[in-house]
N, C-alpha and C positions, 0 to 999 in steps of 0.2 A: 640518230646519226652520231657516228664517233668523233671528236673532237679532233682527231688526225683528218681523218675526210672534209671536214672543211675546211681546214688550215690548207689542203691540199686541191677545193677548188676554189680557195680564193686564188693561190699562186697560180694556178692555169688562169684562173680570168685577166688576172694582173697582167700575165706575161700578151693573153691577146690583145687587151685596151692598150698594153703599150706598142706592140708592134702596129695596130692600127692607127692610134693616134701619130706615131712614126711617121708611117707612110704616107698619112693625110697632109701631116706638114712639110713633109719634104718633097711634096709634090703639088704645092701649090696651093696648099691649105692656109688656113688664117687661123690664131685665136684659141688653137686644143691646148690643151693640157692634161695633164696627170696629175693624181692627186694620192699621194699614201700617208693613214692616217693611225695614230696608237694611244687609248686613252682609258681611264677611269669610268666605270657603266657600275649603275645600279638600278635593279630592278627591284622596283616600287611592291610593295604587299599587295597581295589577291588574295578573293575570296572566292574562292571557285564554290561554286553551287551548286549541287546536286543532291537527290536524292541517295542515302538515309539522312543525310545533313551537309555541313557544309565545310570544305578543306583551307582556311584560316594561315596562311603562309608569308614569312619573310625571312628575308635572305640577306647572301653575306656580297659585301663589294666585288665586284667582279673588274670583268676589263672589257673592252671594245676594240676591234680591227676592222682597216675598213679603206678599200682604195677606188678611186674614181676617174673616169673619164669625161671630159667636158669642152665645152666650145662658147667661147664669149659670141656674143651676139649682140654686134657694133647698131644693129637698127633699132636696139629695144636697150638702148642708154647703157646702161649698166648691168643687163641682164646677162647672164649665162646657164648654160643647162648643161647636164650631167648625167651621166649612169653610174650609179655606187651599189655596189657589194660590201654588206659587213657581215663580220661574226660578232657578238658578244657571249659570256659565259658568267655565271651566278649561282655557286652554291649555296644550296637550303640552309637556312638557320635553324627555323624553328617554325614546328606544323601543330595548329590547334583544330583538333577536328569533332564539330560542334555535337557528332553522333555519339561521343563518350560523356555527354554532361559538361561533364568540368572542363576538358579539353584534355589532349597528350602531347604534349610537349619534348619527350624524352623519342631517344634511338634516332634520329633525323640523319641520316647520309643523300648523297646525290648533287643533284644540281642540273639547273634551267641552261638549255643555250638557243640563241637565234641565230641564225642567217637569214639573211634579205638582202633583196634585190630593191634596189629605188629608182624612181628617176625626179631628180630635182629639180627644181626654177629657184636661181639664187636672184639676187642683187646686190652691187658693190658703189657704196658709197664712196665716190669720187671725193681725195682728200688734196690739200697741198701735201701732204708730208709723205711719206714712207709706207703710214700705214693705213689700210681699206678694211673700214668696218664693211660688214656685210648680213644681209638676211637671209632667209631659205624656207621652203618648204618643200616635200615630196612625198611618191605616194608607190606603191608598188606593192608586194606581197611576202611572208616570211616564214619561213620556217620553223616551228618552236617544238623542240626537244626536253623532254621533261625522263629523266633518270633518280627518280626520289625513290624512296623509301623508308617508311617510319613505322613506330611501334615495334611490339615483342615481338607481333608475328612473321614479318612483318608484315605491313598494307603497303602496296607497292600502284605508283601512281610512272608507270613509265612506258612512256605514249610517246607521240608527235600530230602534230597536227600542220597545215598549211592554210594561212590568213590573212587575206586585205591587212594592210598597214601602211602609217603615214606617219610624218615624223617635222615637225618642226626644227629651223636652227637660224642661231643667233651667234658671231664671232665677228673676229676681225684676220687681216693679213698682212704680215711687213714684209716690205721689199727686200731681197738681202741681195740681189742680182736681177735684170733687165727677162731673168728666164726664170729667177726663182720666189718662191711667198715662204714663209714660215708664218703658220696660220694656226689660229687657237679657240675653237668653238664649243659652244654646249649644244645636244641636238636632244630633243625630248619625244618619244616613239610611243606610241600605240599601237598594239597589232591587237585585232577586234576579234572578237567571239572565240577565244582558243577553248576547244576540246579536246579533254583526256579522259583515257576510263583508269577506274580507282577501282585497283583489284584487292579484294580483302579474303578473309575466312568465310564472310558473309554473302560476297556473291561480286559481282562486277556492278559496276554503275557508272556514267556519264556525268563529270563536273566540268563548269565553264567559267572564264570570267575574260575580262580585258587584260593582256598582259601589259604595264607601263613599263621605258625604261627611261634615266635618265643618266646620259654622258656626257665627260668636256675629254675634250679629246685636240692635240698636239700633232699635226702636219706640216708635209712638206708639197708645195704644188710646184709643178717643172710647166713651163710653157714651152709650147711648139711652134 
C-alpha cells in the first residue's frame, strides 16, 4: 500500500471520528474527545525466518501518525476508551541474510510501513495540578507493508501481510483549556506472526517474525 493511500485514509477516518464524536456531544453526550497525534517510531530489528536462511534486518528512524476517538467512562474511575488509527513508516538500513554465509549488507533500498486500527483501555491518574499521567493498553489488527529490496540482483522482499497486534502505553497530559490536553506518550507495538515472501534468483520462499515498534509521540486531545 502506497504511503499516499494511507495518509489518505487516515484523513477520511479522522474527518468521520470527528463529525461523530461532534454530534455525540452536542446532542447530549458526555466525555468524547478527539485525539490527533505526531511522533518519532522506530522499528525494533527482525529476524524473519525462512527457508534457505534467515532475513537479518534493521532499520532507519522513522515517524508515527495517529488520531483517536474516545469516551471517558465516569463509572470505572478514570478509565476511558478509544478507537485509534495510525500509520507509522521505517526505512531499511541494513539486510544480513544468513543464506550468503557471511551475510549482504550492501544495495538495501525500501522501507517497512504499518497501519492499524486499535481499540484501547487507558487510565488517567487523577492529579491536583494540570497534569494526568496516564496508562494504556490496546489490541486490534495491522497492516504491514514491506517495499525492500537488497543485493545485486536484486532479492526483493515486497509483500504485505495483515496481523493481530497490541500495543502498550505509558504518558501524561497537561491541561492548556477546560476542552483541551497537550499530551506526550511512548506506545511500544507488536504486530505478531508477519508474513512475506522473499523473491530471489533462486526461487520464492516464505519468511516470518514479530514486527516491534517503539514510539513517543506529541498530541493534542479536544473534549466534547
Amino acid at each position: 500500500m502506497k504511503f499516499t493511500k494511507s495518509i489518505a485514509a487516515i484523513a477520511a477516518a479522522s474527518a468521520l471520528s470527528t463529525t461523530a464524536a461532534f454530534a455525540d456531544g452536542h446532542a447530549g453526550g458526555h466525555g468524547y474527545y478527539i485525539q490527533g497525534s505526531l511522533g518519532f517510531n522506530q522499528l525494533q530489528d527482525t529476524d524473519q525466518s525462512g527457508a534457505p536462511g534467515t532475513v537479518a534486518s534493521d532499520y532507519d528512524g522513522g515517524y508515527n501518525i495517529s488520531v483517536a476517538v474516545g469516551k471517558k467512562i465516569p463509572a470505572w474511575g478514570g478509565t476511558r476508551a478509544e478507537l485509534e488509527l495510525s500509520y507509522s513508516e521505517n526505512d531499511a538500513d541494513t539486510i544480513d541474510f544468513s543464506g550468503n554465509g557471511a551475510g549482504n549488507e550492501a544495495n538495501v533500498a525500501g522501507d517497512i510501513n504499518s497501519t492499524s486500527i486499535r481499540a484501547n483501555l487507558l487510565y488517567d491518574f487523577k492529579t491536583a495540578g494540570k497534569i494526568t499521567p496516564y496508562v494504556g493498553a490496546g489490541v486490534g489488527v495491522s497492516f504491514i507493508d514491506s517495499s525492500i529490496a537488497y543485493g545485486g540482483a536484486p532479492v526483493r522482499i515486497d509483500d504485505d501481510d495483515t496481523v493481530l497486534s497490541a500495543q502498550l502505553i505509558a504518558g501524561a497530559a497537561y491541561k492548556i483549556s477546560d476542552n483541551l490536553d497537550l499530551t506526550l506518550d511512548a506506545r511500544y507495538s507488536r504486530a505478531f506472526g508477519v508474513e512475506f515472501s522473499r523473491v530471489s534468483p533462486g526461487g520464492t520462499a516464505t519468511v516470518e517474525d514479530d514486527f516491534d515498534n517503539l514510539s513517543v509521540n506529541l498530541g493534542l486531545r479536544f473534549a466534547f
